[in-house]
C-alpha positions as CSV (number, residue, x, y, z in Angstrom):
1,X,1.9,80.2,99.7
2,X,4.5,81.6,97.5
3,X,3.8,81.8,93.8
4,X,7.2,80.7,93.4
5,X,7.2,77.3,95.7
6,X,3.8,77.1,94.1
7,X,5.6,76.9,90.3
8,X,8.4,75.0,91.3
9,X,6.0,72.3,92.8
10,X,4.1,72.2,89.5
11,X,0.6,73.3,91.4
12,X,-1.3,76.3,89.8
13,X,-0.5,79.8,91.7
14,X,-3.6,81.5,89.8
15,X,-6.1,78.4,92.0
16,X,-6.7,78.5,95.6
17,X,-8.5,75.9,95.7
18,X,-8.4,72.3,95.0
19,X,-5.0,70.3,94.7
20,X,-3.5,73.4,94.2
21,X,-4.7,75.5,97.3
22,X,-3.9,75.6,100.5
23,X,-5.9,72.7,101.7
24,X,-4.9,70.5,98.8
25,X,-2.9,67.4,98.8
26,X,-1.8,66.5,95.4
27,X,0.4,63.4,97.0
28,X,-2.1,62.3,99.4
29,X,-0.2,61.7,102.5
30,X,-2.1,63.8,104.8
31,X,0.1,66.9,105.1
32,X,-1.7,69.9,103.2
33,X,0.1,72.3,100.5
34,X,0.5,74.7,103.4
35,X,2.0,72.4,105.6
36,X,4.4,70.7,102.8
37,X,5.2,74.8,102.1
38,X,5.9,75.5,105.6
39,X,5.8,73.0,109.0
40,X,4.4,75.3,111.5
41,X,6.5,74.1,114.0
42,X,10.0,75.0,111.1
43,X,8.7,78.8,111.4
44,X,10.7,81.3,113.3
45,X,7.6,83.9,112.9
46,X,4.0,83.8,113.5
47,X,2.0,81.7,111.3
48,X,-1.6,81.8,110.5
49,X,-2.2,77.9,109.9
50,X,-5.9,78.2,108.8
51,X,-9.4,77.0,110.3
52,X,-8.9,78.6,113.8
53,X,-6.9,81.0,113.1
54,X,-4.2,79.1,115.6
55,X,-1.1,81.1,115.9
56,X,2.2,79.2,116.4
57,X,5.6,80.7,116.5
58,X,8.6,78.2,117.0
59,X,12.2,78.7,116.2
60,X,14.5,76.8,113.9
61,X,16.3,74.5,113.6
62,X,14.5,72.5,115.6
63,X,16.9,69.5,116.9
64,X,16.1,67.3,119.8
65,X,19.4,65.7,120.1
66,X,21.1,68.9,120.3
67,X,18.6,70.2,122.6
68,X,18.0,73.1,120.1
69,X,14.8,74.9,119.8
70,X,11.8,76.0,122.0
71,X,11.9,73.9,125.2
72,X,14.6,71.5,123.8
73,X,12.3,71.0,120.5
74,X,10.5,68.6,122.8
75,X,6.5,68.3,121.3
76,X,7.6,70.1,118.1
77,X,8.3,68.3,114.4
78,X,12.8,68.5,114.3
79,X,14.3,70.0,111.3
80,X,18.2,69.0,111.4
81,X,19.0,69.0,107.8
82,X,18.4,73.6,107.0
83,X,14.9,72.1,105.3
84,X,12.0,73.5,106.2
85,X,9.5,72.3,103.1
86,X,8.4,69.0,102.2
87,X,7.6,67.9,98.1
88,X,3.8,67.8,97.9
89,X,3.7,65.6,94.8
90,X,6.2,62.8,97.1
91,X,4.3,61.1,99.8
92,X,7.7,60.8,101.4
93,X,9.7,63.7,100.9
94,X,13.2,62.3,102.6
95,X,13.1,58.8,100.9
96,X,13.1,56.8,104.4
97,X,9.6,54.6,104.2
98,X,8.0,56.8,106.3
99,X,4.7,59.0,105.1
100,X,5.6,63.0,105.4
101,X,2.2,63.5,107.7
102,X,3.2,60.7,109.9
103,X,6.6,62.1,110.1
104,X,5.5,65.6,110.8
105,X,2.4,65.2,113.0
106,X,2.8,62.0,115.2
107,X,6.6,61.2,115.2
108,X,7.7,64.7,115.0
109,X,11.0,63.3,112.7
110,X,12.3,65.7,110.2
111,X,10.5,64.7,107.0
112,X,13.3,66.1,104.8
113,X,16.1,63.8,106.8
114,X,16.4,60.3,106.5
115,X,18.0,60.2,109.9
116,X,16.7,62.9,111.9
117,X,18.9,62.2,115.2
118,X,22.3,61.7,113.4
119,X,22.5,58.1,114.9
120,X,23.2,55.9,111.3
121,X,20.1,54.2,111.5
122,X,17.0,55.3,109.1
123,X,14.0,56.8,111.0
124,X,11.9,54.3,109.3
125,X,14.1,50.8,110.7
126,X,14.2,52.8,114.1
127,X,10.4,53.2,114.5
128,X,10.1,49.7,112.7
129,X,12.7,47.8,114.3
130,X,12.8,44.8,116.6
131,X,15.3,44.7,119.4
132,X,14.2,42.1,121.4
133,X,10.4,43.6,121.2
134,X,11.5,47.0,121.4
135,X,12.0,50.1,119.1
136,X,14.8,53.0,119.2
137,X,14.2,56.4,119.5
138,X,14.2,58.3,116.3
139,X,14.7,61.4,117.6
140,X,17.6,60.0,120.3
141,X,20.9,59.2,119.3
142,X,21.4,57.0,122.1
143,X,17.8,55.4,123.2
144,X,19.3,53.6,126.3
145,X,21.7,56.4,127.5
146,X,24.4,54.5,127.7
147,X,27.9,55.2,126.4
148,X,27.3,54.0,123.0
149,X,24.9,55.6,120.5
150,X,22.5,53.7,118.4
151,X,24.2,53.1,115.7
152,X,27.4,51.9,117.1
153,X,25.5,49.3,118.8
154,X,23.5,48.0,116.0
155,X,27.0,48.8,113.7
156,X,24.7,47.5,110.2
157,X,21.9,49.5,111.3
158,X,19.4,47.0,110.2
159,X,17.3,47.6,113.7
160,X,17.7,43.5,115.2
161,X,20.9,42.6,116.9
162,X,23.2,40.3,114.5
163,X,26.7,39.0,115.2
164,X,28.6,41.2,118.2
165,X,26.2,43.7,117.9
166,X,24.2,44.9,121.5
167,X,21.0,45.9,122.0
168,X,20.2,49.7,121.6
169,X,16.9,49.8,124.2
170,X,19.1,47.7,126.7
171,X,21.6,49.9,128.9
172,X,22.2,46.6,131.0
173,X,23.2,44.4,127.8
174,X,26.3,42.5,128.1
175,X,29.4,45.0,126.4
176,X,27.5,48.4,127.3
């Protein structure tokens, strides 16, 4: 990791070990120094990511409304906001709810974006939400592709259907 990132982040460049190494995780959220420093999937270059020796080698930006990225970023962690390093002292780098590990390993959001597909509504009341026992798509602007994207459908993006609102995971819902 860079002795600069390293300063900036208040961890100890002189120690590879411990909360300050590589393998540390000062913030305890499950997403090592290394990978707070650099997502593999954010790097446009090979990266070494440790035990294994693994090499990946992605591109950014990474956007899976856009279609942008290796293979339409489909399978890799989305980076739509020019981020590509998460706070390892902040379990939640973005501010949305959601943990930066479970952002960047199983949802493959952008943990450095509250609202990684652009739609108005948070990643955290998409993957939490409750439209009629179903969830929207927090990496799909329009989860039911119909005409209307998320957002627009649940206008006070509070992830349940209120008022004249219509349901987001519902293409045949009455006014889309």
């Amino acid at each position: 990791m860079d002795d600069g990132w390293e300063i900036a982040n208040s961890l100890d460049p002189t120690s590879p070990s411990g909360i300050d190494g590589a393998w540390g995780d000062p913030d305890n959220d499950g997403l090592f120094n290394i990978y707070e420093y650099i997502n593999p999937s954010w790097q446009t270059v090979d990266f070494v990511p440790g035990p294994g020796n693994q090499i990946t080698a992605t591109e950014s930006p990474c956007n899976p409304v856009l279609l942008i990225g290796l293979n339409g970023c489909v399978g890799l962690t989305a980076e739509v906001d020019g981020t590509t390093e998460t706070n390892p002292w902040a379990w939640d780098s973005d501010g949305d709810g959601l943990n930066d590990s479970h952002e960047a390993l199983i949802l493959l959001t952008d943990p450095t974006a509250i609202d990684t597909d652009g739609d108005n509504i948070s990643d955290y009341v998409e993957v939490n939400s409750n439209y009629d026992g179903q969830q929207t798509d927090p990496r799909d602007n329009n989860s039911d592709d119909d005409q209307w994207d998320d957002g627009v459908e649940d206008a006070d993006a509070n992830g349940q259907i209120n008022g004249n609102e219509t349901d987001p995971t519902r293409r045949e819902d009455t006014g889309d």
